[in-house]
N, C-alpha and C positions, 0 to 999 in steps of 0.2 A: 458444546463449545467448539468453534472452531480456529484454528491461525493461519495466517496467510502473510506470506513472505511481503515484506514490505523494501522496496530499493529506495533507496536515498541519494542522490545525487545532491554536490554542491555544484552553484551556476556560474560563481563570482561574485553573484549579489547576493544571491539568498540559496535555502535549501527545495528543494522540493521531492514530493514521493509520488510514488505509483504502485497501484498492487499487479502486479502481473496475471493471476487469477480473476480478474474481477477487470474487465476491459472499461477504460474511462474515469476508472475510482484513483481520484489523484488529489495532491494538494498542495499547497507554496507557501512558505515565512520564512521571516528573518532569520528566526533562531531553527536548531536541530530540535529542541523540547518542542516550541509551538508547532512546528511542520507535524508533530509526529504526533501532537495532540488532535490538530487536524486530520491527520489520516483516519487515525483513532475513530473518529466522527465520519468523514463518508465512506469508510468500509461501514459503521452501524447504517448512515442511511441509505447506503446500497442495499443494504442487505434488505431493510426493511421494503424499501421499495419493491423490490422482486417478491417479495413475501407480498405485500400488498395487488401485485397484477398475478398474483398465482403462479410468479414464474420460477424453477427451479434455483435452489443458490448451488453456484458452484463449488464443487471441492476443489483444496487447495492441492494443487498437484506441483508449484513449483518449489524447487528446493534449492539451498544456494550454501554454500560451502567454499572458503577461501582455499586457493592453493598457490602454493610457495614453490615457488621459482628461483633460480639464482639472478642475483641481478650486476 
């Protein structure tokens, strides 16, 4: 098994995500649950994909960690 850092951005309208690890593997909805249900989904069908052309899956090597600033 593997995890892969997933970002989340709100747009105004909607949510949407990308994995940083995995170039192109992205996804859009209304809500935070459905976006993430979605990502959930094309990290599986990335992954599968590249398994299917024989090609390398990448490790996840991003890592993301909040820091606190005064504001």
């Amino acid at each position: 098994m593997r995890e892969y850092i997933v970002i989340y951005e709100w747009t105004g309208k909607n949510y949407s995500a990308y994995v940083p690890d995995l170039p192109g593997c992205v996804a859009a909805a209304d809500t935070l649950d459905e976006t993430e249900e979605l990502i959930r989904e094309a990290i599986e069908l990335y992954i599968e994909e590249l398994k299917g052309s024989g090609q390398p899956i990448p490790e996840a090597r991003t890592m993301a960690k909040p820091v606190a600033i005064p504001a």
